[in-house]
Backbone as JSON, one array per atom type, in Angstrom:
{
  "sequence": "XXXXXXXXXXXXXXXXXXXXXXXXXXXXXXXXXXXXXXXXXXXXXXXXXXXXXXXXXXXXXXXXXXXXXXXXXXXXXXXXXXXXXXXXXXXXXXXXXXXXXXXXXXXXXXXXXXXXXXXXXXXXXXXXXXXXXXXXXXXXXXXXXXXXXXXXXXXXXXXXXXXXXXXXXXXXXXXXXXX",
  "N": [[10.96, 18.11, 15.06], [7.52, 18.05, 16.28], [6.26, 18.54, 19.83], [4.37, 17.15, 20.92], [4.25, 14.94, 18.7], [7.16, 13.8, 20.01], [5.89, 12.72, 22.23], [4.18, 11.4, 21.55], [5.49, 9.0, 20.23], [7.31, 8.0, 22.37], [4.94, 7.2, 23.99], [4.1, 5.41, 22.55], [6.47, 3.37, 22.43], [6.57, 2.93, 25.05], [4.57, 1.15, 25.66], [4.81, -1.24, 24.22], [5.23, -4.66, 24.8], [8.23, -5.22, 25.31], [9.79, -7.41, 26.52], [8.49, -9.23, 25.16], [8.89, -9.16, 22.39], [11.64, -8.8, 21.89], [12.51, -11.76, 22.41], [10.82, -13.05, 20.74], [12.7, -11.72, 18.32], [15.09, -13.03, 19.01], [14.38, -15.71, 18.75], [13.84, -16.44, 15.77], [16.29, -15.44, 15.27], [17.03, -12.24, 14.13], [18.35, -9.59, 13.22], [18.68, -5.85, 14.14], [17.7, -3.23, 11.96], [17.46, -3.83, 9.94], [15.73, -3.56, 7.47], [14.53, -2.88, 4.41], [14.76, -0.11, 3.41], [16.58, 2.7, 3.6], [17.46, 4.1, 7.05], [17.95, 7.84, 8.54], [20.21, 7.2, 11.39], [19.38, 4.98, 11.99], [21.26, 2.12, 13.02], [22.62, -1.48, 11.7], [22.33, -3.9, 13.06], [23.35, -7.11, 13.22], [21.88, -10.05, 14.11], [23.12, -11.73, 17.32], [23.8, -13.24, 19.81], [23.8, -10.81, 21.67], [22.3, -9.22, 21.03], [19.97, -6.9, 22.57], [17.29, -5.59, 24.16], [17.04, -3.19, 24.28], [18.68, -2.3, 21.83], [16.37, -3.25, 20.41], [14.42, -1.33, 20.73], [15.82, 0.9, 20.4], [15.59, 0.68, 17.2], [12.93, 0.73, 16.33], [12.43, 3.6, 17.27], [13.76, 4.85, 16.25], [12.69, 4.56, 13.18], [9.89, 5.58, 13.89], [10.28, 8.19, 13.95], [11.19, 8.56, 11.65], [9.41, 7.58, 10.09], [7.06, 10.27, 10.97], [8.78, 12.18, 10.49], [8.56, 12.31, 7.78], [6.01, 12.24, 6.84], [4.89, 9.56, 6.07], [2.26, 7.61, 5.3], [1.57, 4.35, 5.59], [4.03, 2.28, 6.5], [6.47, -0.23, 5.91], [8.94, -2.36, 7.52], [11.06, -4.64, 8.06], [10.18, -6.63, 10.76], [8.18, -4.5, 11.54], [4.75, -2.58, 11.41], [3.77, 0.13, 10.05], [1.34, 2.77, 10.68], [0.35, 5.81, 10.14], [-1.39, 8.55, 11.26], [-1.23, 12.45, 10.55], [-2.77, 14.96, 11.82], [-2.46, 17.67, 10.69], [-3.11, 16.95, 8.41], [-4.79, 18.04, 5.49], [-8.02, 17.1, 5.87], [-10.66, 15.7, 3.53], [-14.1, 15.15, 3.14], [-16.79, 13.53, 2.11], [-19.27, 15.16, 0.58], [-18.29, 17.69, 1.45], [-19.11, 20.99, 2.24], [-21.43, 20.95, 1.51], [-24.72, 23.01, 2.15], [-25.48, 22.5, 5.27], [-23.92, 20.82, 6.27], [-21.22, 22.04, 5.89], [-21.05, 23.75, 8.14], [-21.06, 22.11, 10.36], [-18.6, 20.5, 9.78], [-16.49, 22.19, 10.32], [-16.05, 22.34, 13.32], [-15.03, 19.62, 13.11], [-12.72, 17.49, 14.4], [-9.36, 15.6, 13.71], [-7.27, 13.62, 15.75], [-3.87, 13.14, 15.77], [-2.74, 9.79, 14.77], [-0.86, 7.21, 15.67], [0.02, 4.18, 14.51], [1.31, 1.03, 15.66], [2.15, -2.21, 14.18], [3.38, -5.01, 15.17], [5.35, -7.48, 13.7], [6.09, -10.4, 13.36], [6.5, -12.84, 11.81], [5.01, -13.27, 8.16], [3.44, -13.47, 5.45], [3.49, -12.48, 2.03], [2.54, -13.55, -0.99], [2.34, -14.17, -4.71], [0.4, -14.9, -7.52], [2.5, -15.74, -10.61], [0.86, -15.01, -14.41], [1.29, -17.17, -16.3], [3.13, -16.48, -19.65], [1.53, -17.44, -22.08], [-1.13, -17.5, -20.98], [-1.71, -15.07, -20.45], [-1.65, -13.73, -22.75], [-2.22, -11.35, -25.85], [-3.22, -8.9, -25.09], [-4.96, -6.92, -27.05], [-5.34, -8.77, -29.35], [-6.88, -10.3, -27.99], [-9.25, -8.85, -27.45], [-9.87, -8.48, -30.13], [-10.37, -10.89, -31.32], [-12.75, -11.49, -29.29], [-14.77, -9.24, -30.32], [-14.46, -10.01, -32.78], [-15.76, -12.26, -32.54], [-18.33, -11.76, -31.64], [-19.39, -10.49, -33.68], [-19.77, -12.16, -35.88], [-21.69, -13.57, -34.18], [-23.8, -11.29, -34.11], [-24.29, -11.28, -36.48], [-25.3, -13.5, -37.94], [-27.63, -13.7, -35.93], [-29.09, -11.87, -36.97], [-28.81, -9.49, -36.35], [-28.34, -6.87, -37.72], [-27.71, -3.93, -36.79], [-26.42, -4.17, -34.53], [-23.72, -5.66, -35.21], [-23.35, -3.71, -37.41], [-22.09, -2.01, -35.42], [-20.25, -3.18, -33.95], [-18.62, -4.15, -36.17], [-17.26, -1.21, -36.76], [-16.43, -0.66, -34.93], [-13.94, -2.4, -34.84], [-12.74, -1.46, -37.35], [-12.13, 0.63, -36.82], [-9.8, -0.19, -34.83], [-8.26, -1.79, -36.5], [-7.38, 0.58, -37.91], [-5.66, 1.66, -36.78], [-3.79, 0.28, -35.92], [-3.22, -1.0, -34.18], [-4.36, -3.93, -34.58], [-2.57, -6.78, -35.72], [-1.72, -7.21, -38.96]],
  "CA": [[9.75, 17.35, 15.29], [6.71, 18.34, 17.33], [7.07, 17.57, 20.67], [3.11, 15.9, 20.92], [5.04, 13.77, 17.96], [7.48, 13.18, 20.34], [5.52, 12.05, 23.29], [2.94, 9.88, 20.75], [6.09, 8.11, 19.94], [7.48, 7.93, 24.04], [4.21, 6.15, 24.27], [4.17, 3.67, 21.53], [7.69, 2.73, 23.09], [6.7, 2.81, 26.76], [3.42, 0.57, 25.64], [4.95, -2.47, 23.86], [6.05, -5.83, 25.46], [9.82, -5.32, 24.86], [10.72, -8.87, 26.37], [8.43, -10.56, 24.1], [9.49, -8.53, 21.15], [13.06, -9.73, 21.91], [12.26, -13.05, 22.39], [10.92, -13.47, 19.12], [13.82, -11.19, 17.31], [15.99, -14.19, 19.1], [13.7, -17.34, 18.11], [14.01, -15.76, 14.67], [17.67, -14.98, 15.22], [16.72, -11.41, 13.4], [18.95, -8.15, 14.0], [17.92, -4.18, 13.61], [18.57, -2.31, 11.01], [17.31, -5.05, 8.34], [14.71, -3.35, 6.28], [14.88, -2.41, 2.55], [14.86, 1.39, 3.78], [17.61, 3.53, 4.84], [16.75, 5.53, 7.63], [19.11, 8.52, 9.0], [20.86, 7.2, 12.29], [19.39, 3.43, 12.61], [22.52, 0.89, 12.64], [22.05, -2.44, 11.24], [23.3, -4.83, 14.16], [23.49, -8.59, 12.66], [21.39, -10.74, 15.3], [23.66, -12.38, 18.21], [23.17, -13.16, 22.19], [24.52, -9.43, 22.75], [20.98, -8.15, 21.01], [18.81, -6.59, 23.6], [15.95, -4.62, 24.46], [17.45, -1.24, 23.61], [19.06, -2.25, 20.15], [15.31, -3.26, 19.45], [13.52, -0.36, 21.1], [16.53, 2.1, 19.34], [15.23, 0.58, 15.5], [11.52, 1.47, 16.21], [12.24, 4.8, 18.06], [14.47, 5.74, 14.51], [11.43, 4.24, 12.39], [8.93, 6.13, 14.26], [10.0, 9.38, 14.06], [11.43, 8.55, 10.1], [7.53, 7.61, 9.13], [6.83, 10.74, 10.97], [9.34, 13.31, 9.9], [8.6, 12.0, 6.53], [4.55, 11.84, 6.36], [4.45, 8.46, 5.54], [1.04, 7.37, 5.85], [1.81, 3.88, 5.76], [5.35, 2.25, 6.3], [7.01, -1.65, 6.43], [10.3, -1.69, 7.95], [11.33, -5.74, 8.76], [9.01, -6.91, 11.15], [6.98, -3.39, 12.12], [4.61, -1.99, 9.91], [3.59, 1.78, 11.09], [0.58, 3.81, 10.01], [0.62, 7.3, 10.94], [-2.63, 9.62, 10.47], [-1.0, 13.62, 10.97], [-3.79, 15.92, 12.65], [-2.4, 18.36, 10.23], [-3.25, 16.72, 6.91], [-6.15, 18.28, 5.23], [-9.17, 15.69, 5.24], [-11.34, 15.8, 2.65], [-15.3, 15.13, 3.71], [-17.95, 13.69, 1.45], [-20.56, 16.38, 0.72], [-18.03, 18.83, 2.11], [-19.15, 22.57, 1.57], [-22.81, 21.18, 0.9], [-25.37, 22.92, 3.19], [-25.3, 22.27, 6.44], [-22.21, 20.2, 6.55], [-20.09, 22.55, 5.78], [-20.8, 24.36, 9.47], [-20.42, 21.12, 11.01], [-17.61, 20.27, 9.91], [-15.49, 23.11, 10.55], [-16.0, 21.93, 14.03], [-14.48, 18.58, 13.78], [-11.23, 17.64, 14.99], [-9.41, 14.39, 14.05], [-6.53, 13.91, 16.49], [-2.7, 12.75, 15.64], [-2.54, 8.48, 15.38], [0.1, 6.12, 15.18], [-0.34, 2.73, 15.1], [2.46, 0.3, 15.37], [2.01, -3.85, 14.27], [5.13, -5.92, 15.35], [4.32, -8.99, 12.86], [7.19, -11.06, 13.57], [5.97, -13.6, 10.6], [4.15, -12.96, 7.31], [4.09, -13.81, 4.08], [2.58, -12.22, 0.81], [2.34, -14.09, -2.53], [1.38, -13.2, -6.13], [0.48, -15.79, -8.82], [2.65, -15.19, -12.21], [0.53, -15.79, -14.71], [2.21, -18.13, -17.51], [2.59, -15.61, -20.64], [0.32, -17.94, -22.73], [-2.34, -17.52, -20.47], [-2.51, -13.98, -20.26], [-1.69, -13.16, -24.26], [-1.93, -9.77, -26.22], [-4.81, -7.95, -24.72], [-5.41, -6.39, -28.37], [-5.36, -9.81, -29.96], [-8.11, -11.01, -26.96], [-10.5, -8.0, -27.84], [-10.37, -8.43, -31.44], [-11.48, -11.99, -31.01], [-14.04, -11.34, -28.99], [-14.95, -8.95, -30.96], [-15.28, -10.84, -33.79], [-16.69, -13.19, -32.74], [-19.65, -11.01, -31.34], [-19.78, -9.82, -34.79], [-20.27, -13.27, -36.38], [-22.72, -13.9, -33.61], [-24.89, -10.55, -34.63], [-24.77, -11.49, -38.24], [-26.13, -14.89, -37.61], [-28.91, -13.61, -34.95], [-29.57, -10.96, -37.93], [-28.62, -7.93, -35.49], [-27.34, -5.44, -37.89], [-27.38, -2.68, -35.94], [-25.21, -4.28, -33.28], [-22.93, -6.19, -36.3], [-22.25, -2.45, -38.15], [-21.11, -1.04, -34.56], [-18.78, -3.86, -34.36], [-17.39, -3.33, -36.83], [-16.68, 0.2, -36.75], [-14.92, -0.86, -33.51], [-13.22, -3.52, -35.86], [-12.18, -0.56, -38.43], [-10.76, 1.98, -35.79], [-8.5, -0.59, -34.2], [-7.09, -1.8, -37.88], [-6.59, 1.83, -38.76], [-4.94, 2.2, -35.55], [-2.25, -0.45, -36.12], [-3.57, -2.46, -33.12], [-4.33, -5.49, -34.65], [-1.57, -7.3, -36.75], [-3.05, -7.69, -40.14]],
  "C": [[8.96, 18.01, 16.42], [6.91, 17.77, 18.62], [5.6, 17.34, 21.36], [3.47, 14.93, 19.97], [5.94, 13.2, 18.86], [6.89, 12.14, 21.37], [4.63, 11.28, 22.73], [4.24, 9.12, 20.62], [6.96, 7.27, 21.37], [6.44, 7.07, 24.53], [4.35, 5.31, 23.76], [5.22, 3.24, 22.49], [7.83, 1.99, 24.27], [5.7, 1.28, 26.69], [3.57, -0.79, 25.16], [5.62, -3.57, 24.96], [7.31, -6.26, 24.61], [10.43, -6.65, 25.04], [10.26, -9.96, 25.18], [8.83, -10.68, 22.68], [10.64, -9.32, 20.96], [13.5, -11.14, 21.94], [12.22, -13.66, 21.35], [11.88, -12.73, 18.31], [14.7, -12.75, 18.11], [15.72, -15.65, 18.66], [13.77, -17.31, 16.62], [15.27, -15.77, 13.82], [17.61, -13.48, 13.68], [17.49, -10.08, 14.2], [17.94, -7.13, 14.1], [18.39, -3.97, 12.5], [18.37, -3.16, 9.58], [16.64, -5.17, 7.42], [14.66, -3.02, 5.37], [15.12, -0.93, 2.57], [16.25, 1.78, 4.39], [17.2, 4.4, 5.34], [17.51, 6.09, 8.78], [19.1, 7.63, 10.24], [20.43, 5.7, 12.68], [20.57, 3.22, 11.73], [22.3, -0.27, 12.38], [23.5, -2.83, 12.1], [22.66, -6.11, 13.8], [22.39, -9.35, 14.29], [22.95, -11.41, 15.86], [23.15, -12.16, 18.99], [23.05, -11.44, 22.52], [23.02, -8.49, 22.02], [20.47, -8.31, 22.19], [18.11, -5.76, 23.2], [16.09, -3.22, 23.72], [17.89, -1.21, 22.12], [17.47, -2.37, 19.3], [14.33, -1.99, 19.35], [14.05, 1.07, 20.46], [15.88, 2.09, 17.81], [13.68, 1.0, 15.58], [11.4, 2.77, 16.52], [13.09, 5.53, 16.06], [12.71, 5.64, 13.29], [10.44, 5.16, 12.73], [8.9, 7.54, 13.37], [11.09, 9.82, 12.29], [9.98, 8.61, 9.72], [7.05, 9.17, 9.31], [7.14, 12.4, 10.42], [8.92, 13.58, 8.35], [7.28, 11.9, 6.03], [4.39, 10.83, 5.9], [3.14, 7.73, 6.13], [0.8, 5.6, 6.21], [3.48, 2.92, 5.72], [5.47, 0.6, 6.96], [8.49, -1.4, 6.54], [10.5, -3.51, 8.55], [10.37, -5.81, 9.21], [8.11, -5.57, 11.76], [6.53, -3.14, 11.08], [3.74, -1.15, 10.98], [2.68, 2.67, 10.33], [0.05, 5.05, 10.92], [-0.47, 8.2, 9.75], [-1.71, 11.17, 11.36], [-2.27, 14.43, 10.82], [-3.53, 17.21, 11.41], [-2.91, 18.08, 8.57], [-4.7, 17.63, 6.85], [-7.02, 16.64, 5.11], [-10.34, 16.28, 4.72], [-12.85, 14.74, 2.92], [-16.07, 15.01, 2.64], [-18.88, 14.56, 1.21], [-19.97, 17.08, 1.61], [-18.41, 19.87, 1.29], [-20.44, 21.96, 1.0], [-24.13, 21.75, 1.72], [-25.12, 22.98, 4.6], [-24.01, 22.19, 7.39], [-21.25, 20.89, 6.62], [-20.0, 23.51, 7.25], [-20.41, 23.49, 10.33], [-18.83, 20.51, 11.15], [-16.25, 21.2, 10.35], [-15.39, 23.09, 12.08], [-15.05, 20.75, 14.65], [-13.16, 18.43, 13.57], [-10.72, 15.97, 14.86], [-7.64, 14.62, 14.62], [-5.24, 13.31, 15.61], [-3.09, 10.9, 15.77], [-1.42, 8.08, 15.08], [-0.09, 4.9, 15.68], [0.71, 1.97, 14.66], [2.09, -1.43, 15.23], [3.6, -4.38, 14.44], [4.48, -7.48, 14.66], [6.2, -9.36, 12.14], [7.75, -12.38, 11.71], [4.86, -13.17, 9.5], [4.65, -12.98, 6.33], [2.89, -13.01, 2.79], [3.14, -12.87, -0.62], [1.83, -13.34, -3.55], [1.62, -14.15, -6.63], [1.21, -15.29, -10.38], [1.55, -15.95, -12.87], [1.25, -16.34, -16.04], [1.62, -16.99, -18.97], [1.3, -16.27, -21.92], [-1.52, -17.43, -22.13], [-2.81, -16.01, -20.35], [-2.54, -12.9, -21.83], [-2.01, -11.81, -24.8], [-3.2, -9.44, -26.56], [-5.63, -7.52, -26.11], [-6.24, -7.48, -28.97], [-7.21, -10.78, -29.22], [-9.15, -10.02, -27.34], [-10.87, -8.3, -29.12], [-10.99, -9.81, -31.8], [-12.41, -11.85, -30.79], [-14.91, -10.69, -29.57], [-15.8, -9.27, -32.43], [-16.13, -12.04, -34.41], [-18.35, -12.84, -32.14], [-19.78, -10.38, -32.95], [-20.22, -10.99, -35.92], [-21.63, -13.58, -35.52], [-24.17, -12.97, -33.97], [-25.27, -10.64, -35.92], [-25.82, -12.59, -38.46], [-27.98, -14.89, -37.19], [-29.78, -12.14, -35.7], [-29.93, -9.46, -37.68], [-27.84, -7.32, -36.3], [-27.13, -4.54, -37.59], [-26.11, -2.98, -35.04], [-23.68, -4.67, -33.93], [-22.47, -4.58, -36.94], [-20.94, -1.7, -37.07], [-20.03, -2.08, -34.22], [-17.83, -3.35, -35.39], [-16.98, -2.18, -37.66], [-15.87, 0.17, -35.69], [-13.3, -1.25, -34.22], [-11.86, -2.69, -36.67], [-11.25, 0.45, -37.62], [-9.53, 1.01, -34.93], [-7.31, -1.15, -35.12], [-6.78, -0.51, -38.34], [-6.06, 2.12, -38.0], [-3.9, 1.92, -35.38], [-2.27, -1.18, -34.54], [-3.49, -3.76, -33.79], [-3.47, -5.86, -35.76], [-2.76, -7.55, -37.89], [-2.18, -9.07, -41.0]]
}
């Protein structure tokens, strides 16, 4: 590892409020080592009294320099979630190489970040939706479909009624729609 990687990560470390961190891993009752990831040399220590400061400040210092060894541009790990911009990536510039821009930019410089959230609590949801309700996509076009094709017959749009159904014809010769 670089060793401006190491000292961006020497900061993050130096920069957080470790008691309150610990505080809430104990109001929690939440160990280290408890995230869906395996990552070389963190230990997964069960919460008890005997967690401290260093068991918590050891699982972010492994995390850190896992997101970083590893280019992960964003990363959830239990309660941290860690997005890491590398200085070395290429970045890619709207209207790069058009004109002007392209002298400008060969100028600019975006530096190394890491940004660490400690998000003790959080929840994400997803609605299933009930298989009735979301039914066989095919089956939902060819409806609509045909029923825009009853509607142009009616409103005496044959132009719009033939290109229906030529839609109509390529998805029955296709073996889309059950016949």
């Amino acid at each position: 590892m670089r060793k401006d990687f190491r000292r961006l990560i020497e900061k993050v470390l130096q920069s957080l409020d470790w008691d309150s961190i610990l505080e809430i891993h104990k109001a929690f009752k939440v160990g280290v080592g408890e995230g869906s990831e395996v990552i070389p040399g963190l230990k997964r220590k069960v919460y008890s009294d005997s967690l401290s400061k260093t068991d918590v400040k050891n699982e972010l210092k492994y995390i850190l320099k896992f997101v970083i060894n590893n280019d992960h541009s964003k990363f959830v790990y239990g309660q941290w979630m860690i997005f890491w911009f590398n200085q070395d990536w290429d970045v890619m510039f709207e209207g790069e190489g058009e004109g002007d821009i392209e002298g400008e930019m060969e100028d600019f410089k975006i530096d190394s970040r890491l940004e660490v959230i400690y998000a003790p609590q959080r929840i994400c949801l997803t609605i299933d939706a009930k298989p009735e309700e979301i039914g066989d996509t095919t089956s939902n076009e060819v409806s609509v479909l045909t029923k825009m094709l009853k509607e142009s017959l009616v409103s005496e749009n044959y132009e719009l009624a033939s290109k229906i159904q030529e839609i109509l014809d390529v998805k029955n010769s296709s073996g889309e729609v059950d016949k």
